[in-house]
C-alpha positions as CSV (number, residue, x, y, z in Angstrom):
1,X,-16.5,-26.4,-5.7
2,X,-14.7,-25.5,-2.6
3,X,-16.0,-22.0,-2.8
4,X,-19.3,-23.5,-3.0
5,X,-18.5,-25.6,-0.3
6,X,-17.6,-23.0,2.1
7,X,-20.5,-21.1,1.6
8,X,-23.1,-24.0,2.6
9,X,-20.8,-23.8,5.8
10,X,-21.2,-20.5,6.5
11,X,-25.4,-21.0,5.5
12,X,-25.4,-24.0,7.8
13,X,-23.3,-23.0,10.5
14,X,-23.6,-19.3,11.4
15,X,-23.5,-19.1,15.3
16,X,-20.1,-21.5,14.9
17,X,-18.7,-19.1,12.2
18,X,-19.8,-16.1,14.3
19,X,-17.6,-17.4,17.2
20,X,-14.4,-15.3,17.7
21,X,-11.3,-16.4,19.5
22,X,-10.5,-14.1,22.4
23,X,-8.0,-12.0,21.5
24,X,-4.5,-12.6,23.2
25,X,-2.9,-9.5,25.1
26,X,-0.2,-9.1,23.2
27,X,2.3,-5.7,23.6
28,X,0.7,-4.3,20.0
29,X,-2.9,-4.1,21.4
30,X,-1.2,-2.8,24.9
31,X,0.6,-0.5,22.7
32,X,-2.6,0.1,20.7
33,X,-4.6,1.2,24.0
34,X,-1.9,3.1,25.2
35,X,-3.7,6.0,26.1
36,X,-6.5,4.8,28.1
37,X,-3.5,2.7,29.9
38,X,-2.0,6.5,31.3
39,X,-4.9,7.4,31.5
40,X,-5.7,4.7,34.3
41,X,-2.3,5.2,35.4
42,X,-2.8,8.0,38.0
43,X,-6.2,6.2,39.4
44,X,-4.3,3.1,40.0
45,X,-1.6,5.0,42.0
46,X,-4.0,6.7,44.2
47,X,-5.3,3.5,44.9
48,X,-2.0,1.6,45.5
49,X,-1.1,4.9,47.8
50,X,-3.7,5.1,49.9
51,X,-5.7,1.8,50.0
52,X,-2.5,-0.7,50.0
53,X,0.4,0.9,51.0
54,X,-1.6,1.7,54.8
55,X,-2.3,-1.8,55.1
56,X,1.6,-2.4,56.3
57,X,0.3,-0.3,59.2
58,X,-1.6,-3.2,60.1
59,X,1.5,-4.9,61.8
60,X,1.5,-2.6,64.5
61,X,-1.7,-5.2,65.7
62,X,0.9,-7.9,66.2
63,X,3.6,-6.1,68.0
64,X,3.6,-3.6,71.2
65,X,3.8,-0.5,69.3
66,X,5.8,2.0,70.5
67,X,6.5,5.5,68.5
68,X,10.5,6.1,69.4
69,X,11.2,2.4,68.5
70,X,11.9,1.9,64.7
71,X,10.5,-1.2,63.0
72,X,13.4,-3.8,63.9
73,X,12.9,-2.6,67.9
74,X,9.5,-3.1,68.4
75,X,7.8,-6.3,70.8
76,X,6.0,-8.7,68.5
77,X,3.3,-10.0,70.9
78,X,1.2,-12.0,67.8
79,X,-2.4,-12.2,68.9
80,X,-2.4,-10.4,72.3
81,X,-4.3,-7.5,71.0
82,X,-7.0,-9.4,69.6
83,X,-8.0,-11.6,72.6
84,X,-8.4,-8.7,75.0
85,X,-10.1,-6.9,72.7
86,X,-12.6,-10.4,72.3
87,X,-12.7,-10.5,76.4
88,X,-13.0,-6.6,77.2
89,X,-16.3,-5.6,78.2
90,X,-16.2,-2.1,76.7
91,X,-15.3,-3.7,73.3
92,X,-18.4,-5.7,73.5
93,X,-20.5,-3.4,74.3
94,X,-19.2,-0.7,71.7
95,X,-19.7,-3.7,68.7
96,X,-23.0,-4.2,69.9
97,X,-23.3,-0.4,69.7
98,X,-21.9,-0.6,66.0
99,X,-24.3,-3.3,65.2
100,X,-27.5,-2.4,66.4
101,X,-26.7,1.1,64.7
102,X,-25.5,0.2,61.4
103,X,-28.5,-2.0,60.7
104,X,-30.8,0.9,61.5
105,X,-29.4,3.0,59.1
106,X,-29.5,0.5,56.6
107,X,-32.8,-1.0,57.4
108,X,-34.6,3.2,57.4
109,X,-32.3,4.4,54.8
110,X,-33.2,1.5,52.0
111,X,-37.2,1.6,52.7
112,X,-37.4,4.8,53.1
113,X,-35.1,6.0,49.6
114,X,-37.3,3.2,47.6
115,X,-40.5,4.8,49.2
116,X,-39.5,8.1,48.5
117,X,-38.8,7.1,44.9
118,X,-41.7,5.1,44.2
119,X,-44.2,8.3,45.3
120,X,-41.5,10.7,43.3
121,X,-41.9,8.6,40.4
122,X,-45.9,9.3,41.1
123,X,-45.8,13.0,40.9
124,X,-47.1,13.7,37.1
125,X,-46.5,17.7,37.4
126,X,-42.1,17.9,36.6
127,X,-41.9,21.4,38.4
128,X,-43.3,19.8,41.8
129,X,-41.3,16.7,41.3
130,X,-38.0,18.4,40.4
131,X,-39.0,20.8,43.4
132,X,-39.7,17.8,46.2
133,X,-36.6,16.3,44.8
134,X,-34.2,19.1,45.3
135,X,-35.7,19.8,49.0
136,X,-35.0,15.9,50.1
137,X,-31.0,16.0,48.7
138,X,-30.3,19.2,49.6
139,X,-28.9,18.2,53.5
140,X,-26.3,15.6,51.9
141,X,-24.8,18.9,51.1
142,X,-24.6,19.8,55.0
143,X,-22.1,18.6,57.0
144,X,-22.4,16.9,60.1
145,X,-21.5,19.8,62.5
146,X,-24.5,21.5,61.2
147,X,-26.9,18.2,60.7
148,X,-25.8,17.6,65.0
149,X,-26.6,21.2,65.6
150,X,-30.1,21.4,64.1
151,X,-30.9,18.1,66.1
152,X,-29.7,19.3,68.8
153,X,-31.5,22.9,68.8
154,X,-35.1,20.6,67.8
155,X,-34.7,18.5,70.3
156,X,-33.7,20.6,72.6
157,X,-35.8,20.6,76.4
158,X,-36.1,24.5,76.5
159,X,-37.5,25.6,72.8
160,X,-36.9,22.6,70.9
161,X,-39.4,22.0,68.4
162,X,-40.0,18.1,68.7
163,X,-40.9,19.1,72.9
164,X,-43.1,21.9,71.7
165,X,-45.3,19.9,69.2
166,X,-45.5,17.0,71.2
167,X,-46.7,18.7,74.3
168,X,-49.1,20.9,72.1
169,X,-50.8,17.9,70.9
170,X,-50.7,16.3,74.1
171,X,-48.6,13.4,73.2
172,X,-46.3,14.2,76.4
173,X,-47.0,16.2,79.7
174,X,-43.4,17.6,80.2
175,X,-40.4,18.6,77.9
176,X,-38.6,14.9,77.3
177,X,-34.4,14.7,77.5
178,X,-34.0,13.0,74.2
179,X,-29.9,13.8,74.1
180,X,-29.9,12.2,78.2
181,X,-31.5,9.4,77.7
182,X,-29.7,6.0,75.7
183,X,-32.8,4.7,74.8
184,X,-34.2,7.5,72.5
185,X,-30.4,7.8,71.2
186,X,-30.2,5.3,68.8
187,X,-33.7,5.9,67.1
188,X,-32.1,9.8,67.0
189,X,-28.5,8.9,64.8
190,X,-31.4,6.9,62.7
191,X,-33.6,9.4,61.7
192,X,-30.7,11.7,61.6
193,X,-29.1,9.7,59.1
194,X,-32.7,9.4,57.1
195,X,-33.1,12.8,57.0
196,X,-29.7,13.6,56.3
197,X,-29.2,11.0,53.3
198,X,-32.7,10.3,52.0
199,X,-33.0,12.3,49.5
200,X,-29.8,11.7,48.1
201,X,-30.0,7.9,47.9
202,X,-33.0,8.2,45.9
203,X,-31.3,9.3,43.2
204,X,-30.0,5.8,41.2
205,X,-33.6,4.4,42.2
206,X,-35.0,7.2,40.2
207,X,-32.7,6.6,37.6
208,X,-33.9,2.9,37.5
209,X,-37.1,3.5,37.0
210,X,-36.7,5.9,34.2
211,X,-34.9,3.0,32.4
212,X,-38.2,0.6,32.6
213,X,-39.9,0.2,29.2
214,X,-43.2,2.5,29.6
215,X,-44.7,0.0,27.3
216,X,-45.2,-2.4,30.3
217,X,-47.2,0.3,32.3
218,X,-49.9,0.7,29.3
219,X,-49.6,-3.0,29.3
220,X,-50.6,-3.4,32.7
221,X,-53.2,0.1,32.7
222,X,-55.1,-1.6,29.4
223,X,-54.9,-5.3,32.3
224,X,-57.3,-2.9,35.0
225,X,-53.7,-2.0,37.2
226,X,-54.6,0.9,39.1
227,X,-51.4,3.1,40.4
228,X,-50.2,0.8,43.4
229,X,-50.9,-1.7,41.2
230,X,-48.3,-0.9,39.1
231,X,-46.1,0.4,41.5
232,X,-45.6,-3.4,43.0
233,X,-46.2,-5.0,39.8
234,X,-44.2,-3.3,37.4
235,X,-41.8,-0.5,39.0
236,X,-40.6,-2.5,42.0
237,X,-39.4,-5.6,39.6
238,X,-38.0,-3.1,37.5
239,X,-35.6,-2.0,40.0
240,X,-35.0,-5.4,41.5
241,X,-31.4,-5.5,40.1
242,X,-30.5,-2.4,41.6
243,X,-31.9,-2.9,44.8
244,X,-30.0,-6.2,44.9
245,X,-26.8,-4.9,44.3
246,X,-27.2,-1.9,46.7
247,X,-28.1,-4.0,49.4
248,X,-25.1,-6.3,49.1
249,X,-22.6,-3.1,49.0
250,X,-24.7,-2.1,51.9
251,X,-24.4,-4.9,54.3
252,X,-20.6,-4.4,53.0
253,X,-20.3,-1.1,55.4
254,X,-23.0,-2.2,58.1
255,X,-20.2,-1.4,60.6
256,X,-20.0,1.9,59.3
257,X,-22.4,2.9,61.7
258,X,-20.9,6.7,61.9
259,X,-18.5,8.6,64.0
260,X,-19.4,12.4,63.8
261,X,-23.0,12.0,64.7
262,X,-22.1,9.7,67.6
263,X,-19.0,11.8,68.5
264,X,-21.1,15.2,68.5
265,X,-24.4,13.8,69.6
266,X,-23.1,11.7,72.7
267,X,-22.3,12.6,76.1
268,X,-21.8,11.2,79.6
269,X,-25.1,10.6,80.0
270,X,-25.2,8.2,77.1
271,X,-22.1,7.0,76.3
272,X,-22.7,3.3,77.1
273,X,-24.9,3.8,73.5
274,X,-23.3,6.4,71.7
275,X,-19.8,5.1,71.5
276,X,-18.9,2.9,68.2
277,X,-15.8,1.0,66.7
278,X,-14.6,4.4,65.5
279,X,-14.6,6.2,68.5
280,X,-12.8,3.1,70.7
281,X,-9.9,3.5,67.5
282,X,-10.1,7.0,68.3
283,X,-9.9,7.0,72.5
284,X,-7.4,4.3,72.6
285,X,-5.1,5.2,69.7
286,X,-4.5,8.9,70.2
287,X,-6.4,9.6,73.8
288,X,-4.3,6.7,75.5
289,X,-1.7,6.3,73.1
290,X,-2.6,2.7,72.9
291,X,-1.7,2.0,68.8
292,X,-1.8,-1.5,68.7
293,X,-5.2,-2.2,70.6
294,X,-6.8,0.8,67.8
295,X,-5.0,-1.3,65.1
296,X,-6.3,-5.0,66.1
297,X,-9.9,-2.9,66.0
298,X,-9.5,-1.9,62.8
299,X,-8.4,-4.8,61.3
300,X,-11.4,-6.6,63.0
301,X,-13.9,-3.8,61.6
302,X,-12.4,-4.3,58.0
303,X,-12.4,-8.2,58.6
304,X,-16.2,-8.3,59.2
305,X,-17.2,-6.0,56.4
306,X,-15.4,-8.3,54.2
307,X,-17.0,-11.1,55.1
308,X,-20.4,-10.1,55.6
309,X,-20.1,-8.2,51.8
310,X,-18.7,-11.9,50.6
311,X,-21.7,-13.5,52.2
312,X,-24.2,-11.6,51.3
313,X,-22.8,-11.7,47.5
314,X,-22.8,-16.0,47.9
315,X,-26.2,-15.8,49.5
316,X,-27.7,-13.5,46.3
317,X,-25.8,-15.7,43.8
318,X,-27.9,-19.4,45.6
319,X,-31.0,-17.5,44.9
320,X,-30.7,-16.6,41.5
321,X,-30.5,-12.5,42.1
322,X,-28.2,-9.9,40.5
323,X,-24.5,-10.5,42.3
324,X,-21.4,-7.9,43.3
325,X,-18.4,-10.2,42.5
């Protein structure tokens, strides 16, 4: 009888008699996953070493930093750094720099990748896909010392190339001084970046759309779809989720703007464009010796990345969309 019983539960019942309790952590499954624990062991210490340990660093904002004074000497002069960086006009101007910059490369380098996949993912022959593929990720491989050079040399007023084709189609009467001028110099770290990075960030978009069921592009060929069709119809919602979650990480490093294309591609001439977060660390930290001032702008940097990756996570979590955290 009660084995009878027990079975009409199990009959009547099955999605309560397929709950299981989670599992405590106890020291015999620690001890039973012992090896994937050590082998975590040195990733979490190269984390701890160089992504924690820095951050005591950070109180060198708060104080009037001084190299030959040990810890216990130096002035502690609490927010001081912070509101003359808030009211100094260079600051300003180099955040705006930062700002305007960052969301170029963001706003060229995500249309552009998903373009660039979505006419990859077109290309029926493999060799000429493989073969457009490997010509548009091969300068991720270049470093920026080269990348700076070649823009340089094609933008150049004497032989450049971008002069030269511009003048032969009679776009432009006379050679242009791209690298003199701060209003072509933002639209130049853009496309450098693009150039630079495109092919390489359309790699996980290509490996999204390989994942799509090919059953819903017969589904939507036997519906009359032609190719664009299916492109904004079926490919683009297939990606959706990645797109989502790249874009939040994204906005997380908008104030990564650069600092070797700025740094290599900027002169006098241009300065009041070219000069970013990174290089105001750079010219008041080590050029001036001014520590604390570099800190506080670091701190703010990191601060605002934070925030603006938290936000744009809460924002995508209200609308229903594929979240970060």
């Amino acid at each position: 009888m009660d084995e009878t019983l027990e079975i009409d539960t199990v009959v009547r019942h099955p999605k309560k008699n397929r709950k299981k309790k989670k599992q405590p952590v106890t020291w015999r499954l620690i001890k039973n996953q012992n090896q994937l624990i050590w082998m975590s062991v040195p990733l979490m210490l190269y984390i701890i070493l160089f992504a924690y340990v820095p951050v005591w660093g950070w109180t060198m904002a708060f104080q009037n930093y001084k190299p030959a004074k040990s810890f216990g000497e130096q002035e502690w002069v609490g927010l001081k750094q912070f509101k003359f960086l808030f009211t100094d006009d260079n600051f300003i101007r180099v955040l705006r720099n930062t700002l305007a910059m960052g969301l170029i490369n963001l706003i060229l380098g995500f249309v552009t990748a998903i373009v660039l996949a979505l006419l990859l993912n077109e290309i029926k022959k493999v060799f000429w896909k493989r073969t457009v593929q490997t010509i548009s990720y091969l300068p991720h491989f270049l470093s920026w010392i080269i990348v700076t050079g070649i823009v340089a040399t094609s933008l150049s007023i004497n032989d450049g190339i971008v002069n030269i084709v511009l003048m032969k189609l009679h776009l432009i009467k006379e050679p242009i001084l791209w690298l003199s001028e701060g209003k072509y110099f933002w639209g130049i770290v853009g496309a450098s970046h693009v150039w630079k990075e495109v092919g390489w960030n359309t790699i996980i978009y290509l490996a999204a759309i390989a994942s799509i069921d090919p059953a819903l592009y017969e589904a939507a060929e036997i519906d009359g779809a032609n190719r664009y069709k299916k492109m904004m119809f079926v490919t683009l919602p297939g990606i959706k989720a990645t797109i989502v979650i790249l874009m939040i990480m994204s906005i997380g490093h908008v104030l990564e703007a650069g600092f070797e294309v700025q740094y290599l591609l900027g002169n006098g001439l241009v300065v009041d464009w070219a000069e970013t977060i990174d290089i105001f660390v750079l010219k008041y930290g080590l050029a001036q010796g001014n520590y604390s001032l570099a800190t506080a702008g670091g701190i703010f940097k990191t601060v605002v990345s934070v925030t603006l990756l938290l936000m744009a996570n809460g924002i995508s979590k209200r609308l229903g969309e594929e979240r970060l955290l």
